[in-house]
The first five atom37 places (N, CA, C, CB, O) and aatype in JSON, in Angstrom:
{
  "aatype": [20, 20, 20, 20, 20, 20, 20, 20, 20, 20, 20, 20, 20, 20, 20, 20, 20, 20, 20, 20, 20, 20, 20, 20, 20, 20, 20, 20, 20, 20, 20, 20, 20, 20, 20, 20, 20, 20, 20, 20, 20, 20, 20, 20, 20, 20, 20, 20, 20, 20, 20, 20, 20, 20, 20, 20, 20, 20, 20, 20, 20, 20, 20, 20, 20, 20, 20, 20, 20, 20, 20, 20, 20],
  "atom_mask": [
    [1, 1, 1, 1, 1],
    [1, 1, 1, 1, 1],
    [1, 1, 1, 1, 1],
    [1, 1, 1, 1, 1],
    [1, 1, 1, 1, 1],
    [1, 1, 1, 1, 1],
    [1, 1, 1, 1, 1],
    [1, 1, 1, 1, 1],
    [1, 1, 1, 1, 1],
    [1, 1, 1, 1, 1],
    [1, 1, 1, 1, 1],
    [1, 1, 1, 1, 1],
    [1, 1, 1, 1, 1],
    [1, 1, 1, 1, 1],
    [1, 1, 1, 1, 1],
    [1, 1, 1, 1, 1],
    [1, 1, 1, 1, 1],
    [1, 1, 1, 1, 1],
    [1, 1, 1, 1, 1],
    [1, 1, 1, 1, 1],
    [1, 1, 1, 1, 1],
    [1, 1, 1, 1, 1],
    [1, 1, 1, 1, 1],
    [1, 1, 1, 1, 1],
    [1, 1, 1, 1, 1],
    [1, 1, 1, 1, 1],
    [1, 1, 1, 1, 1],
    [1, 1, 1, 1, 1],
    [1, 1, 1, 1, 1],
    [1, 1, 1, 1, 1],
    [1, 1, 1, 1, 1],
    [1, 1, 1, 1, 1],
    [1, 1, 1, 1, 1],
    [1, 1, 1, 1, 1],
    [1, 1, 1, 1, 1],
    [1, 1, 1, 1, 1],
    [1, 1, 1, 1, 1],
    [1, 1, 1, 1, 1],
    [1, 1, 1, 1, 1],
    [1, 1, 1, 1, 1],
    [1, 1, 1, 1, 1],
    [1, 1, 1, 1, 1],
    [1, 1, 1, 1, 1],
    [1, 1, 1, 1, 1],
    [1, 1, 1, 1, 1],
    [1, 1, 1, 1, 1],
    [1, 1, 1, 1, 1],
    [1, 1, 1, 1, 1],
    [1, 1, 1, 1, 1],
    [1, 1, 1, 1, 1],
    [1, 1, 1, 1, 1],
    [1, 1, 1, 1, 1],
    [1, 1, 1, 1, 1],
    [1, 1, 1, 1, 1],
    [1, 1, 1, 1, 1],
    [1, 1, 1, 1, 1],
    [1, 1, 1, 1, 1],
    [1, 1, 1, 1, 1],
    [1, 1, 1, 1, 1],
    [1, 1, 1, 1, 1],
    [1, 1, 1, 1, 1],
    [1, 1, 1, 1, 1],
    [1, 1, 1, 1, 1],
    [1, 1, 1, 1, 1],
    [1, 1, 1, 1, 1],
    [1, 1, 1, 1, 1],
    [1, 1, 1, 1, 1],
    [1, 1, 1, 1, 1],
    [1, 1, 1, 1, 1],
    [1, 1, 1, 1, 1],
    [1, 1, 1, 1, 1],
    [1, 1, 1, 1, 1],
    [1, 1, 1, 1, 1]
  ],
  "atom_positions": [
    [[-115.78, -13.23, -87.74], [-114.72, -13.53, -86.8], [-114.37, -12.27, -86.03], [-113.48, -14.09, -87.52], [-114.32, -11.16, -86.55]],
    [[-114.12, -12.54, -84.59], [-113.65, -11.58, -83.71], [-112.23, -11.57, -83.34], [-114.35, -11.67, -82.63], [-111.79, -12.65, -82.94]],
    [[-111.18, -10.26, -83.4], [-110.2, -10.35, -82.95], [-110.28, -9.7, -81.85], [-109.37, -10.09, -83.65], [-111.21, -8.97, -81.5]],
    [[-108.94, -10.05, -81.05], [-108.85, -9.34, -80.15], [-107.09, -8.95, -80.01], [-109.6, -10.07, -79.01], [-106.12, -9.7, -80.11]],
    [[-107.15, -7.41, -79.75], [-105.5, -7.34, -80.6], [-104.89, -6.64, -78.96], [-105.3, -5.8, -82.62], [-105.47, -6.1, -78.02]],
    [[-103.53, -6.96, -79.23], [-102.2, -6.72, -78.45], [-102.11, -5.34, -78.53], [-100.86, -7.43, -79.02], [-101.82, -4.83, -79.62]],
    [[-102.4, -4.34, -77.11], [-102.59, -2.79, -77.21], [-101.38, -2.62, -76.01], [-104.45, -2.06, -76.82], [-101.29, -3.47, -75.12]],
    [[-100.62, -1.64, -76.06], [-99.97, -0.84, -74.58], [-101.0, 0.36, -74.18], [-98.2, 0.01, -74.9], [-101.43, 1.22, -74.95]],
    [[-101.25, 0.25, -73.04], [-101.82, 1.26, -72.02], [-100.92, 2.48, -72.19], [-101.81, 0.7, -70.41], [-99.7, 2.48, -72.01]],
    [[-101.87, 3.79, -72.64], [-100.47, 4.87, -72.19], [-101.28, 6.08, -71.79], [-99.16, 5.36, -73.65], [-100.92, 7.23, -72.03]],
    [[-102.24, 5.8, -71.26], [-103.14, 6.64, -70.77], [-104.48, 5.96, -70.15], [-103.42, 7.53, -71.83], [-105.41, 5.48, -70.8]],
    [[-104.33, 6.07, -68.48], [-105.31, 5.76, -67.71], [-106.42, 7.07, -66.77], [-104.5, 4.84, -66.83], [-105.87, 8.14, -66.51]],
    [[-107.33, 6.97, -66.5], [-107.67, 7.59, -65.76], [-109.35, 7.08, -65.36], [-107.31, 8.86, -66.26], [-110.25, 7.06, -66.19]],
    [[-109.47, 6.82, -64.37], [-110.42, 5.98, -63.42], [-110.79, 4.77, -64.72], [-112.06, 7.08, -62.67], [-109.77, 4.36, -65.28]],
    [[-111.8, 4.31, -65.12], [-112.14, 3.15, -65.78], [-111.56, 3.38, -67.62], [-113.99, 2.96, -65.51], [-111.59, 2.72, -68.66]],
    [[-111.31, 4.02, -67.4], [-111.06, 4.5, -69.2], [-109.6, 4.94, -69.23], [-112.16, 6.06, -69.86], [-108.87, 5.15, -68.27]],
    [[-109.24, 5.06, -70.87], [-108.13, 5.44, -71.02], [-107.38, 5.36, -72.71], [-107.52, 4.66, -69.98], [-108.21, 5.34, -73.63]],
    [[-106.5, 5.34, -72.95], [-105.95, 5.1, -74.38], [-105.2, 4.04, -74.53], [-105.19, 6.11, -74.88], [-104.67, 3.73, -73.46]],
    [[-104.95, 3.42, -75.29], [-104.23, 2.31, -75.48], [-103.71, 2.69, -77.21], [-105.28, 0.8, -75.15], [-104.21, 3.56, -77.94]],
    [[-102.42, 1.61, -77.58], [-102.0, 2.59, -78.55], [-100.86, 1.18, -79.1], [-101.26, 4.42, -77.82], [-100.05, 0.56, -78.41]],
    [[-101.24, 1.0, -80.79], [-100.71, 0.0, -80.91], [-100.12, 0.92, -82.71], [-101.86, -1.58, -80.62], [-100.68, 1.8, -83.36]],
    [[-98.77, 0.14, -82.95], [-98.04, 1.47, -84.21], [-98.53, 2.89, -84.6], [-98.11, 0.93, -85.71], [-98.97, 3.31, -85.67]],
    [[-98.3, 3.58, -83.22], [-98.49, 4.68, -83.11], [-100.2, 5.14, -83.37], [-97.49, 5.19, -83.95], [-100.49, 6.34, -83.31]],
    [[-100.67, 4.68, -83.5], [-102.03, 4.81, -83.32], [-103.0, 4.3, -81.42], [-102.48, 3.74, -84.73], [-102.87, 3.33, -80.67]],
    [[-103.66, 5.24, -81.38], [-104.34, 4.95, -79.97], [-105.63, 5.13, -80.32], [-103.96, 5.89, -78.71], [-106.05, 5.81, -81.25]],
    [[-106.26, 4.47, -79.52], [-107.45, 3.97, -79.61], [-108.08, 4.6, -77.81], [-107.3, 2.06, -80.0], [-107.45, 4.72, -76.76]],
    [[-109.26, 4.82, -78.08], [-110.06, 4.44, -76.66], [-110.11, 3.14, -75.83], [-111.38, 4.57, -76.9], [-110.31, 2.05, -76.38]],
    [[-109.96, 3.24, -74.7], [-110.37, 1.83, -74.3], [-111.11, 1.61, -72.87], [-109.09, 0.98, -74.29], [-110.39, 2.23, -72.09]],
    [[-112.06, 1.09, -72.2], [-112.53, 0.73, -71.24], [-112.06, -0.29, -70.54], [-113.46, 0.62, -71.46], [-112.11, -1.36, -71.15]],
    [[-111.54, -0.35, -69.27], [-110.8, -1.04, -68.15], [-111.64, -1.77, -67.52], [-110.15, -0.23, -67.19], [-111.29, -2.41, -66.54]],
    [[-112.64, -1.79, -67.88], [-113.58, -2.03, -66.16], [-113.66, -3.49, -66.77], [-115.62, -0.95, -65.64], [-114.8, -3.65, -66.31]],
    [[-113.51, -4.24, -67.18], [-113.44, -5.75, -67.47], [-112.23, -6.36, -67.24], [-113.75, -6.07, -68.81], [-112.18, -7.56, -67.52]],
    [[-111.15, -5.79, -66.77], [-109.68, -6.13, -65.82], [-109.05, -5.7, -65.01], [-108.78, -6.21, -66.22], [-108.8, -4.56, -65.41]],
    [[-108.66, -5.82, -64.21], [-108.25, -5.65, -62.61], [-107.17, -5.13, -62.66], [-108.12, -6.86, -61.71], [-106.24, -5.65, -63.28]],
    [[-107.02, -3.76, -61.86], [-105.51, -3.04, -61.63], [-104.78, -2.93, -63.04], [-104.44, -4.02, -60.52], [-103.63, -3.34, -63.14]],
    [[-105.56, -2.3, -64.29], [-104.53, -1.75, -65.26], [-103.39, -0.88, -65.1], [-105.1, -1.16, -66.06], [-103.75, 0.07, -64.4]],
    [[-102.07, -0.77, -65.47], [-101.3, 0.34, -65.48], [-100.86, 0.57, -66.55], [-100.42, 0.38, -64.74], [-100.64, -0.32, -67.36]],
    [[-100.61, 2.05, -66.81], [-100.03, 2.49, -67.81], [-98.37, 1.66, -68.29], [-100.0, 3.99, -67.41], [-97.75, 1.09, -67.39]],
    [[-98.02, 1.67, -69.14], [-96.96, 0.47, -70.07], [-97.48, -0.59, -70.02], [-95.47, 0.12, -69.61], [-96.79, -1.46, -70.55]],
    [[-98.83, -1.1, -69.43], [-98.64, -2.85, -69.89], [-99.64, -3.18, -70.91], [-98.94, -4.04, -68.54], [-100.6, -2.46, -71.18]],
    [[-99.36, -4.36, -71.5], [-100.39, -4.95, -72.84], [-101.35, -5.22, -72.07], [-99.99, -6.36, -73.84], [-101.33, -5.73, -70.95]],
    [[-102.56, -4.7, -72.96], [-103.86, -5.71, -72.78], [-104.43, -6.19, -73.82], [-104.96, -5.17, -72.14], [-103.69, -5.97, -74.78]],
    [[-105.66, -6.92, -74.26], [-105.79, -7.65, -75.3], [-107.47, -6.54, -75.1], [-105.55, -9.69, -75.2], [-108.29, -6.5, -74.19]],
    [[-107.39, -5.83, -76.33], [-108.73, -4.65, -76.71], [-109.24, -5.78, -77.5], [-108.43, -2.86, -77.72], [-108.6, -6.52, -78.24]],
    [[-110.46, -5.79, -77.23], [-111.51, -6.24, -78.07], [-112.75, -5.45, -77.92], [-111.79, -7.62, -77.84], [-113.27, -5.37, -76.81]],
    [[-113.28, -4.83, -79.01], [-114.51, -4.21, -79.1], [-114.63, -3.17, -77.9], [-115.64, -5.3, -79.09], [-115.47, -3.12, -77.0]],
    [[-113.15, -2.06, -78.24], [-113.45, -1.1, -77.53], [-112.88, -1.35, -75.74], [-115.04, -0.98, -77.82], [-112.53, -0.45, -74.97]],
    [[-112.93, -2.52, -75.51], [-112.9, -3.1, -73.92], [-111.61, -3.3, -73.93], [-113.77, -4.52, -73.44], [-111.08, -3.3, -75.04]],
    [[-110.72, -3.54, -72.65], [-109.74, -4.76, -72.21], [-110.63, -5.77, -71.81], [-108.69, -4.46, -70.96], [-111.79, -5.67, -71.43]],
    [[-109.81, -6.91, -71.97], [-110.31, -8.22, -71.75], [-109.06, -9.16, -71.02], [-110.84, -8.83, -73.24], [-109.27, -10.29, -70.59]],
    [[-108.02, -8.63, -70.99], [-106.78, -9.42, -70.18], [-105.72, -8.74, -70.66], [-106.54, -11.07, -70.44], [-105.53, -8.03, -71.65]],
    [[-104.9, -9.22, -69.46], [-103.76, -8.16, -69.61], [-103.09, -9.02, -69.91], [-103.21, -7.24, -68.55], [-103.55, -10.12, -69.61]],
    [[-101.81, -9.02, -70.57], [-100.58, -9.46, -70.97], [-99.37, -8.84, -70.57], [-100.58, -9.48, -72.17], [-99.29, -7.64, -70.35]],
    [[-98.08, -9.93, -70.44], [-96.78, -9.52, -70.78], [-96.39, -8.8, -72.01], [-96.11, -10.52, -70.75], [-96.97, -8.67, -73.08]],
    [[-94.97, -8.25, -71.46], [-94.8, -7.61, -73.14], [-94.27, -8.99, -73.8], [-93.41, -6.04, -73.4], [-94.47, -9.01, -75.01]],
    [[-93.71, -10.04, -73.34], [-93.03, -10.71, -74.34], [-94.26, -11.78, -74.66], [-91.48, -11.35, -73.85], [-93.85, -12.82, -75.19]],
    [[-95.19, -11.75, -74.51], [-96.35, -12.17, -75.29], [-97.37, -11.13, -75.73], [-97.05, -13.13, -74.55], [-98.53, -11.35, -76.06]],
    [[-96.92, -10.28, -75.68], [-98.04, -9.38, -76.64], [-97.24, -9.26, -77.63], [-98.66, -7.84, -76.15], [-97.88, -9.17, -78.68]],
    [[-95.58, -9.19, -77.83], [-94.63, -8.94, -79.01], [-94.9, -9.9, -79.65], [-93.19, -8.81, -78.84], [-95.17, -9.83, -80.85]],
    [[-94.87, -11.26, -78.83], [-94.72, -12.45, -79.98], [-96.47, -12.49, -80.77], [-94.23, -14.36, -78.98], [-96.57, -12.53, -82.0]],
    [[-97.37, -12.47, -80.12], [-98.42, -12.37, -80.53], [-99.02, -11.28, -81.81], [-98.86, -12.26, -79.44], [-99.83, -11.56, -82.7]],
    [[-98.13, -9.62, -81.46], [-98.25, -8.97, -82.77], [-97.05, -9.23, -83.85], [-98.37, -7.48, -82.49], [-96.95, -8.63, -84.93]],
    [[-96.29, -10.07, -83.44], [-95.5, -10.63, -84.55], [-96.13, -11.3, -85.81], [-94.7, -11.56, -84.0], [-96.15, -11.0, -87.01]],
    [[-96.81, -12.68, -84.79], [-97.47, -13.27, -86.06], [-98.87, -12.38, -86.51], [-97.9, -14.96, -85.71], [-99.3, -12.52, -87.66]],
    [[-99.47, -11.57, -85.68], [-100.07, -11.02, -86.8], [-99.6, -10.24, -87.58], [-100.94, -10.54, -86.6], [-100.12, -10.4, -88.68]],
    [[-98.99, -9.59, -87.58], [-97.88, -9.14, -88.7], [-97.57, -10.07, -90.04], [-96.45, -9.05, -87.93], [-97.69, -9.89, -91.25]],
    [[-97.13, -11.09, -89.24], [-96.96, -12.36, -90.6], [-98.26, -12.88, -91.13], [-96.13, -13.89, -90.07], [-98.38, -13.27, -92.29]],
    [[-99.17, -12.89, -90.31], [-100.51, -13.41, -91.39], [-100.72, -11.99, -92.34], [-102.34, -13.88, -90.32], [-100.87, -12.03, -93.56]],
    [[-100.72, -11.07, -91.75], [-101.21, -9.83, -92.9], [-100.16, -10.27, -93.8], [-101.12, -7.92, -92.43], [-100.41, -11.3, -94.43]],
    [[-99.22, -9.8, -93.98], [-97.98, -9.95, -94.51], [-98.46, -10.85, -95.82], [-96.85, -10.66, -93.41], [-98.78, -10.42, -96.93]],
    [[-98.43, -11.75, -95.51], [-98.77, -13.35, -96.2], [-100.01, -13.61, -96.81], [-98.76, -14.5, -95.15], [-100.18, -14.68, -97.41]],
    [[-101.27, -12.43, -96.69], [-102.24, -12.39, -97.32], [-102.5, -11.26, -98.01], [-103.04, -12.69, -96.66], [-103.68, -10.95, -98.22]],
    [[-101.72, -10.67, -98.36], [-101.44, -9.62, -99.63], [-101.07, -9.81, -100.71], [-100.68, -8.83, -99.51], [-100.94, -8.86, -101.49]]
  ]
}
């Protein structure tokens, strides 16, 4: 199974950049979504963005994953 998880942008620069989800950042590649900016969610999968999101669906979205981990411990 593939996830694809709820990241904030907090570092852009031409196709690349950082993205950064409980204080952890990650690498990430832009060039698979249009006009990223720094503060907004995108959905990282395998290193990439793949769509951008609101914050009040990237919150609700790392909510419940929160609750499935949570709930399988």
């Amino acid at each position: 199974m593939c996830l694809g998880v709820p990241m904030r942008v907090i570092e852009r620069e031409g196709t690349n950049g950082l993205v950064e989800l409980g204080g952890v950042k990650y690498e990430a590649g832009f060039q698979l979504v249009d006009d990223v900016k720094v503060g907004e969610y995108v959905i990282l999968h395998a290193g990439f963005a793949i769509q951008k999101l609101d914050e009040k669906e990237a919150q609700e979205t790392l909510s419940l994953l929160r609750e499935v981990f949570e709930n399988s411990t």
